[in-house]
C-alpha positions in Angstrom: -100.1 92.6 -60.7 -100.7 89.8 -58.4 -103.4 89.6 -55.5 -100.9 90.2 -53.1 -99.4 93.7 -54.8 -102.9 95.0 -55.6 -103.2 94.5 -51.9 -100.3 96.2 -50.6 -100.7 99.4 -52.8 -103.1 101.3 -50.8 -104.0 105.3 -51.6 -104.3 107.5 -49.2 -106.9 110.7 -49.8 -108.3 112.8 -47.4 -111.4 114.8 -48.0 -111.1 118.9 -48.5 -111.3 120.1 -45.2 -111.3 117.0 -43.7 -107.4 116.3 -43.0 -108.1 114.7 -39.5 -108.7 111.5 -41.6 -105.5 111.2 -43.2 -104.1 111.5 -39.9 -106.2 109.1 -37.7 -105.7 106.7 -40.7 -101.5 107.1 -40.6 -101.7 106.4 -36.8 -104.1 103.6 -37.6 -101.3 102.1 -40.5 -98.3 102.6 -37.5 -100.3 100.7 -34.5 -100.9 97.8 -36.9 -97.6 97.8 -38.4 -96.3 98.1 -34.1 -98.7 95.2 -33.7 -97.6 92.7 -36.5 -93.8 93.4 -35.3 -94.9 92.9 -31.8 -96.6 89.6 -32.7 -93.3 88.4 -35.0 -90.9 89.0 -31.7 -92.9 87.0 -29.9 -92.6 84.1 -32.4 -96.6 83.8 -33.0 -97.4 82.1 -36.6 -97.7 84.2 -39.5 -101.2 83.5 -40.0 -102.5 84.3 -36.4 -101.9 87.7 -37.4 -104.6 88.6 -39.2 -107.5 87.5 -36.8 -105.1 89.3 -34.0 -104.6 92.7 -35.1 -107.9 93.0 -37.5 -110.1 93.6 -34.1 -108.6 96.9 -33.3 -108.2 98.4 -37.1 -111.1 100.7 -37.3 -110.2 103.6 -39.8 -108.4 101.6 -42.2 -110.6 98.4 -43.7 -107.7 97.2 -45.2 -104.8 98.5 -42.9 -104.3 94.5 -41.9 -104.1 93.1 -45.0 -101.7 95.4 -46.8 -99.3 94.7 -43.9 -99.7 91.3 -43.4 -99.3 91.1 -47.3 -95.9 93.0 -47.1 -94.3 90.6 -45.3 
């Protein structure tokens, strides 16, 4: 598995009790993904992306990279 699959294969877990997480963190995963196709239909460079949409990806430490990685 390449760098690139390692980072786009992400689990998800949640913590007994605690399913507030899970949801805050798949709203987190759709504003990001919203964000990247924002940026894309505005023609901005692939690699702006990261340093974009990183600043307001809280939950999620890796929410940015797994979708930038998908591309």
């Amino acid at each position: 598995m390449t760098q690139t699959q390692a980072l786009t294969k992400t689990l998800v877990f949640h913590w007994m009790g605690n399913e507030s997480l899970l949801h805050q963190a798949r709203l987190e995963c759709r504003q990001v993904s919203n964000e990247v196709l924002r940026l894309s239909y505005d023609g901005r460079d692939w690699n702006e992306f990261g340093d974009i949409v990183e600043e307001d990806a809280d939950l999620v430490q890796n929410t940015v990279q797994c979708i930038i990685s998908s591309r």
